[in-house]
N, C-alpha and C positions, 0 to 999 in steps of 0.2 A: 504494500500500500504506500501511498503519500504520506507525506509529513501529516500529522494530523494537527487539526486548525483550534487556535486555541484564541479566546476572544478575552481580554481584562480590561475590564469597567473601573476604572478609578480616576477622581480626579488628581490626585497628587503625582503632578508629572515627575518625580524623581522616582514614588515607589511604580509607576506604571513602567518609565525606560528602564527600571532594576528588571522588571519582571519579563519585559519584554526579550532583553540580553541575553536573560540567564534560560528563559525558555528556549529561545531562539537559540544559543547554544546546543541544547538539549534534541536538538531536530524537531522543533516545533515550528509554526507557521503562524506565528502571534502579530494577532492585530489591536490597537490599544484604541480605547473609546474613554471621553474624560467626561460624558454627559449621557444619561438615558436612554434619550432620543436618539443621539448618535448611534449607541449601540442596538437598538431595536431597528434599525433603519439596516445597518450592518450586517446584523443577523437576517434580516429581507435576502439582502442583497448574495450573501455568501453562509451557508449553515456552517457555524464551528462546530467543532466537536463537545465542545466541552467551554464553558464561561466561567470567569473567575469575577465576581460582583461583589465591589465595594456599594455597603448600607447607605452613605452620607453620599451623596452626588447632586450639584448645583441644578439641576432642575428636576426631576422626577429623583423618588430616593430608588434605593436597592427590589424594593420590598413591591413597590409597583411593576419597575420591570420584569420581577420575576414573574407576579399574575399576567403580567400582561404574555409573556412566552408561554403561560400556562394553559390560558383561554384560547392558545388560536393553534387550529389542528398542526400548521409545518412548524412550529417550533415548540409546542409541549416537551417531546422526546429529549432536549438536550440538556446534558448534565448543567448544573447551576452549583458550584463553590461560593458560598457568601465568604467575604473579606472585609472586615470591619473592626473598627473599637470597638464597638457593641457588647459587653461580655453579659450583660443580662440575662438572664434565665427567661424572662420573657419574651426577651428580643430573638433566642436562639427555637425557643420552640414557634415563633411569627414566622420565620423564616422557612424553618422546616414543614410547617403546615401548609406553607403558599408550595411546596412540592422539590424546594433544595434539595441535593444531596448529602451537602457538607458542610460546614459552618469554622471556619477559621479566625481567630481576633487575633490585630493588632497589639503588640510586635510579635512577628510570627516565624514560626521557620522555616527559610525557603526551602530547606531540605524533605520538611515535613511536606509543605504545599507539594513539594516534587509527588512525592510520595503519594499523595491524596487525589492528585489531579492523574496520574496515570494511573490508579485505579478505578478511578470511577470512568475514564474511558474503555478499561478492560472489562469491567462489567458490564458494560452498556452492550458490548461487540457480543461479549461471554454471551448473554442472556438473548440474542440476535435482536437485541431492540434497533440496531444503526449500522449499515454499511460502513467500511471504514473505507472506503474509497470517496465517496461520497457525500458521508455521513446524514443522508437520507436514512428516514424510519425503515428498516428492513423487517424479516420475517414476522414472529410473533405479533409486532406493533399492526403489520400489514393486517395479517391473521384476525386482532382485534376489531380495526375497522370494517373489516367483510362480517363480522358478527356482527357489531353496529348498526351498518346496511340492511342488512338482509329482509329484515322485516319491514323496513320502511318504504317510502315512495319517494318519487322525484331527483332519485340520483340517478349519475350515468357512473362506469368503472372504465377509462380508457385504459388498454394494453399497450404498451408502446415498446418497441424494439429497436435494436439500432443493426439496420441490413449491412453486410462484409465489413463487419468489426473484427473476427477475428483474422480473415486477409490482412485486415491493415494491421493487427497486433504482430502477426506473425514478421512483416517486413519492416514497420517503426520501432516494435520493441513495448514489453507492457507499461517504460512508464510512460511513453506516449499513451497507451490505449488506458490508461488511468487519467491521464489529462481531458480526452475525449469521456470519459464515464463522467469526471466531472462537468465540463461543458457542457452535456443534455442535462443533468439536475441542473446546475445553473439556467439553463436556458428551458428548461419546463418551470422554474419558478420566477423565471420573469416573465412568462405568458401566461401564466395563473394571478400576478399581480397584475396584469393588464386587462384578462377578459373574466376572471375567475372571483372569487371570492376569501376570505381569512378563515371560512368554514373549509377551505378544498383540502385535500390531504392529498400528499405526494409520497411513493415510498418506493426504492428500490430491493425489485423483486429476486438481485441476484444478477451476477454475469450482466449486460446488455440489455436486461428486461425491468421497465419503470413502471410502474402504475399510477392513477389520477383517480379519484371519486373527489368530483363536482358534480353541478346542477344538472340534471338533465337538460335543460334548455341553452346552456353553454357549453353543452360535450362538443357539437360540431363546429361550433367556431374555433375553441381551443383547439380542436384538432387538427383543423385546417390552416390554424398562426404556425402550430410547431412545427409540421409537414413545412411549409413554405420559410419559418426562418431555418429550420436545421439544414435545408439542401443549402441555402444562401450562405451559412457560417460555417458549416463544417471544415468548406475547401483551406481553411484556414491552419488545421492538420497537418498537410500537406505541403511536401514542399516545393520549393519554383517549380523541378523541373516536370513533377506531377499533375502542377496546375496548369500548367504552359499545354500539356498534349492531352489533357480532359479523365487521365486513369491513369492506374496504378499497374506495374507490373508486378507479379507474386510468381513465387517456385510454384511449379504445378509437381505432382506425385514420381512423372516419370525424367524429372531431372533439368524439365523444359520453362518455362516462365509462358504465363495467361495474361491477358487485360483485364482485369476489375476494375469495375466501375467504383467511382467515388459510391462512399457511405452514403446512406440516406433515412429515415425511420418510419417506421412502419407501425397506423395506430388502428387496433380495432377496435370499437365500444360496445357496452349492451346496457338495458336498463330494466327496471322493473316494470314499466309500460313494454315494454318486446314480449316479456314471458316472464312468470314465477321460475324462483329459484330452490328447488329440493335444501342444500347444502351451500358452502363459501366454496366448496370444492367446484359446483356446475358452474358459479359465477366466474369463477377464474379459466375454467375450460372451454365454454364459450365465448371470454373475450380473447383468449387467446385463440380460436380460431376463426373468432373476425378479424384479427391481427393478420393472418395466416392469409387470409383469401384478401385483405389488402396491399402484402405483399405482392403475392402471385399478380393480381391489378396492374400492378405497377403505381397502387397508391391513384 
């Protein structure tokens, strides 16, 4: 996997660049946020893995952001570290109520935070709550939203795949094809902030394969944004001399090199207006074979 993203909310800019150095040492990928807002906008924009959240912050405190990541389906999942003077007995079970993992007071040990911060990413992965490529909700978390679903109305589940990923893995190398896994989360939650809702949930399903439950009355245009930006962004993978003559050459079996075409994704949907659902199991087998015949299409 990637470096995994590590996001610190504090405003005291000496202990944020402490934390950022010493993380970023550490093979982390830390982004520092010195106000609330900042950091919920951030967290939009790129899912960390794991948030390290000072209590006292100049506009919104600790304790809001956390409900706020709590109440909106794509960012419940992610681990939450409080960082604060706060040593209250009150203030530590506030925190852990609003859904923390951890609770750390100032002056603290960085050694211990080490400590704290990469276990609760290892749990998160351990228990298949989050891709760590990704850090999209994966398995079980999936799993729970299809129970959620099931009995209700007015969702759509798009399937989404991403067509000769692993050609390109095979001739870029997987941490290019980790860059590109990241890209489509990126770029399916900036098309869910444009046509979708803070109720949508996004989760990868594993390898190449994403899933969406939104509205049903926004399944097809979501569909049809990410179809039409993913063909236009992808090429970006790829380098001059690929982009230059429109494909990719790959080893074929008997020693010879094929034309693959550029990547492209492939989304099938289904809802509870199509047909009742027996199980979460039919749900997922059906839109994976509308995915399947949108492939073949050619989309």
């Amino acid at each position: 996997m990637g470096k995994a993203r590590l996001l610190v909310v504090e405003d005291d800019l000496d202990i944020g660049n402490m934390l950022k150095i010493y993380f970023s040492g550490m093979e982390f990928d830390v982004d520092v946020a010195v106000r609330g807002s900042d950091a919920l906008e951030r967290t939009k924009q790129v899912l960390p893995h794991l948030i390290v959240l000072d209590i006292m912050l100049p506009d919104i405190d600790g304790y809001e952001v956390c409900r706020t990541l709590r109440t909106n389906m794509r960012t419940s999942h992610i681990p939450v570290i409080f960082l604060t003077q706060k040593d209250e007995r009150s203030d530590k079970l506030q925190g852990l109520e609003l859904g923390a993992d951890d609770y750390i007071t100032k002056p603290f040990d960085i050694e211990e935070l080490k400590l704290r911060v990469q276990g609760a990413i290892r749990r998160s992965e351990r228990e298949s709550l989050t891709d760590p490529r990704s850090g999209l909700p994966a398995g079980r978390l999936i799993e729970d939203q299809l129970r959620r679903i099931i009995r209700q109305k007015g969702w759509a589940l798009l399937d989404a795949r991403v067509n000769s990923f692993e050609p390109f893995k095979d001739v870029y190398g997987f941490v290019a094809g980790d860059d590109v896994l990241r890209f489509t989360a990126m770029l399916i939650g900036e098309v869910i902030d444009e046509l979708g809702t803070t109720t949508d949930f996004i989760g990868h399903a594993g390898g190449d394969n994403f899933i969406i439950i939104t509205a049903e009355g926004k399944a097809d245009a979501i569909r049809a944004r990410l179809k039409e930006r993913f063909d236009n962004e992808v090429q970006t993978h790829y380098n001059f001399m690929d982009r230059q003559q429109g494909f990719m050459q790959a080893p074929a079996a008997d020693g010879t090199t094929v034309k693959v075409p550029f990547m492209t994704i492939s989304v099938g949907a289904v809802s509870p207006s199509m047909q009742s659902f027996a199980d979460i199991r039919e749900i997922t087998e059906l839109a994976a074979e509308a995915r399947r015949q949108d492939a073949a299409s050619g989309g």
